[in-house]
N, C-alpha and C positions, 0 to 999 in steps of 0.2 A: 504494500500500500504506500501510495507517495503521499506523504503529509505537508502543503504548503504551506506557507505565511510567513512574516517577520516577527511578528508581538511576540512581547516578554516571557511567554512560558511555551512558546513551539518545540523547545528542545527536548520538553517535558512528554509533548503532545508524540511526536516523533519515536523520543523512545519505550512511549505504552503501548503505539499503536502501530508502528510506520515502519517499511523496511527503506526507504529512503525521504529526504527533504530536501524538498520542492518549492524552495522560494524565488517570490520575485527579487530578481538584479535590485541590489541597493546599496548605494556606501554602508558600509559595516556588517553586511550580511558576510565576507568572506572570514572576518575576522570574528566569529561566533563559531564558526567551522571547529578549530582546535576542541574548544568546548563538547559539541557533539561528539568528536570523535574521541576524546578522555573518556567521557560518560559512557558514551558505548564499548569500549572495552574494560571499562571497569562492572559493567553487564553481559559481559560475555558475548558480543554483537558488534557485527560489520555493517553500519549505517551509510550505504550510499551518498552522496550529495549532487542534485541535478539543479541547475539556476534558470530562470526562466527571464525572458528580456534581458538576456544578457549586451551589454552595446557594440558597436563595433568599434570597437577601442582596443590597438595593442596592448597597453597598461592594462586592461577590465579581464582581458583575455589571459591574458599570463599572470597575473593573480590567482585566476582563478585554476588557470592549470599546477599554480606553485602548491596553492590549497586544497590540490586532490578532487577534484568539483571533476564527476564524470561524465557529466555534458551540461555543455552552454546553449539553450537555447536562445534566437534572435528571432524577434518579429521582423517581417516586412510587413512594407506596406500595402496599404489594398489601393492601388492605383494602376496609371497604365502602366504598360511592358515598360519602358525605358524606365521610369522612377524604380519600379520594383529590380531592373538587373541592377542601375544603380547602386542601389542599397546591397544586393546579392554582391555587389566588388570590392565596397566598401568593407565587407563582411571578410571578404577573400584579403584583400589587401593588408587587415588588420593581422590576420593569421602569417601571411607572407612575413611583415612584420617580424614578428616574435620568433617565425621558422628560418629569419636573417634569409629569406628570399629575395 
């Protein structure tokens, strides 16, 4: 079960219920990460982490690959073909980025 959200006791929520957490992209959501994952091996438990809106940001992206995070999800946009590959290279380019591409 993916357990989303940011508030103050998700970590809680997560490891009663959740074999992974499913939050929205936010400053200081990468850095509650460590937390989860102390908590979960001191419960005997491998807690996933998947980010959702993640940006297309080198910095956002390598953060979160620093922090074990095993998928970045990115919204596009719901516009025409050109806006939407746009943002699809922006997305790439970000990754290019971080992979010294």
């Amino acid at each position: 079960m993916l357990v989303g959200g940011n508030g103050p006791t998700v970590i809680d929520l997560v490891l009663s219920f959740g074999d992974a957490w499913f939050p929205n992209w936010a400053p200081g959501t990468l850095e509650r990460i460590p937390e989860l994952r102390s908590r979960a091996a001191d419960a005997g438990r491998d807690v996933r982490v998947y980010v959702m809106g993640a940006l297309a940001d080198a910095h956002v992206l390598e953060g979160c690959r620093e922090a074990g995070v095993a998928r970045a999800v990115h919204w596009l946009p719901s516009a025409n073909r050109s806006r939407v590959e746009r943002a699809l290279e922006d997305f790439e380019d970000a990754f290019a980025d971080i992979n010294g591409e």
